[in-house]
VMD Tcl script that draws the C-alpha trace (Angstrom):
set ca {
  {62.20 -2.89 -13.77}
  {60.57 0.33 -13.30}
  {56.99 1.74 -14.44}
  {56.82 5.60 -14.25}
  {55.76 8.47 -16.93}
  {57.70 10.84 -18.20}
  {54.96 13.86 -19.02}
  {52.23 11.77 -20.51}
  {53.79 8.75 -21.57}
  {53.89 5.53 -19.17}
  {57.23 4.26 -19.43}
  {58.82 0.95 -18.82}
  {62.28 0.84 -18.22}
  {63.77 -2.89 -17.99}
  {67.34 -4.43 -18.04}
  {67.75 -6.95 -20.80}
  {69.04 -9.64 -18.65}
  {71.16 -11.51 -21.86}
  {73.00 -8.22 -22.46}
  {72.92 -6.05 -19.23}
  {71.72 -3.27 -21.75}
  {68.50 -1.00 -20.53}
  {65.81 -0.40 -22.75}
  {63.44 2.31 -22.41}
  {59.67 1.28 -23.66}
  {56.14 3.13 -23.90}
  {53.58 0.98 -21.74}
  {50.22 2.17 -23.62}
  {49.18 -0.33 -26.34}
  {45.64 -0.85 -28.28}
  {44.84 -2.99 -25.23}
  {45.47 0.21 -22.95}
  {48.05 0.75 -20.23}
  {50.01 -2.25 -19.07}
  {51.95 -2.16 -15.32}
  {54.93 -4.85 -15.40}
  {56.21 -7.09 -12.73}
  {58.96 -9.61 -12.77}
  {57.29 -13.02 -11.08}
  {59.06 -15.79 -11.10}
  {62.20 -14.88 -13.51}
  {59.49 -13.88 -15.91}
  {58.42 -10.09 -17.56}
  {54.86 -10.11 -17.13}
  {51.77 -7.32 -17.20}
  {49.05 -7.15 -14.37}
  {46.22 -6.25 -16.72}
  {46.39 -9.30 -19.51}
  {48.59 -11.78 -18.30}
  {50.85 -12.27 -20.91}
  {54.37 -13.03 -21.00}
  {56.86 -10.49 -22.40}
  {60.68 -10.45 -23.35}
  {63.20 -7.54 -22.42}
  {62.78 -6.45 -26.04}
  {59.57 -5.23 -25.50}
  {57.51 -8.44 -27.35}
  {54.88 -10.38 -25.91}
  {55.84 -14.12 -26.48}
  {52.19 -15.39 -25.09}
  {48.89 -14.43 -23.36}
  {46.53 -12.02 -25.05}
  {48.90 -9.47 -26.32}
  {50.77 -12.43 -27.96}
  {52.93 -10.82 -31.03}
  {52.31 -7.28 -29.65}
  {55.19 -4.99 -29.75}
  {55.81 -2.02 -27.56}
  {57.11 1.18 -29.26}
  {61.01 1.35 -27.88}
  {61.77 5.24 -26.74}
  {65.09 6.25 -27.36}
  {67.16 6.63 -24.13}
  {70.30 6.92 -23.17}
  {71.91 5.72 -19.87}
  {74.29 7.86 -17.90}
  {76.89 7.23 -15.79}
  {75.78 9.32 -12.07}
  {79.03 10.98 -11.27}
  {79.47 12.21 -15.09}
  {75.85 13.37 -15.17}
  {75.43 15.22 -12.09}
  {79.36 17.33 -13.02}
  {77.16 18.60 -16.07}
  {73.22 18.46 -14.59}
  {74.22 19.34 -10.74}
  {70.35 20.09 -9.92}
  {69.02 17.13 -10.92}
  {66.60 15.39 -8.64}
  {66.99 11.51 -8.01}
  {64.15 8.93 -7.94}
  {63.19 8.02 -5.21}
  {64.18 4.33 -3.96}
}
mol new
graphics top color blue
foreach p $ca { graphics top sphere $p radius 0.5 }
foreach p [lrange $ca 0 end-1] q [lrange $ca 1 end] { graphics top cylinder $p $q radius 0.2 }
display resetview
């Protein structure tokens, strides 16, 4: 799980833990900007409360039945990557 922006945009980046697959979402909603935290085995944000899948749906809470907007992203394998991006900077742990 990781919160972060990329320019302008919050993002939320979360492993789908049924298919191992990582999905890349946009945190703002109507309700505003959501931070997420895994508590307890569940996908949850720190402003509402509610309870959300790794699809990006909140299943209950306030924001029940919202969806966040997916982004399109693509995963990369490191050592591929940095042979064709050799500056690029890491995240820090």
């Amino acid at each position: 799980l990781l919160n972060d922006a990329v320019g302008e945009v919050p993002v939320l980046v979360v492993v789908d833990p049924v298919s191992s697959q990582i999905r890349f979402f946009e945190r703002r909603t109507e309700a505003g900007e959501l931070t997420f935290a895994w508590a307890a085995g569940v996908l949850r944000d720190a402003e509402t409360d509610s309870v959300w899948n790794a699809q990006g749906l909140a299943l209950s809470g306030p924001l029940a039945g919202t969806q966040l907007v997916e982004i399109a992203g693509r995963p990369a394998d490191w050592c591929a990557w940095a042979t064709f991006h050799p500056g690029t900077a890491l995240y820090p742990s």
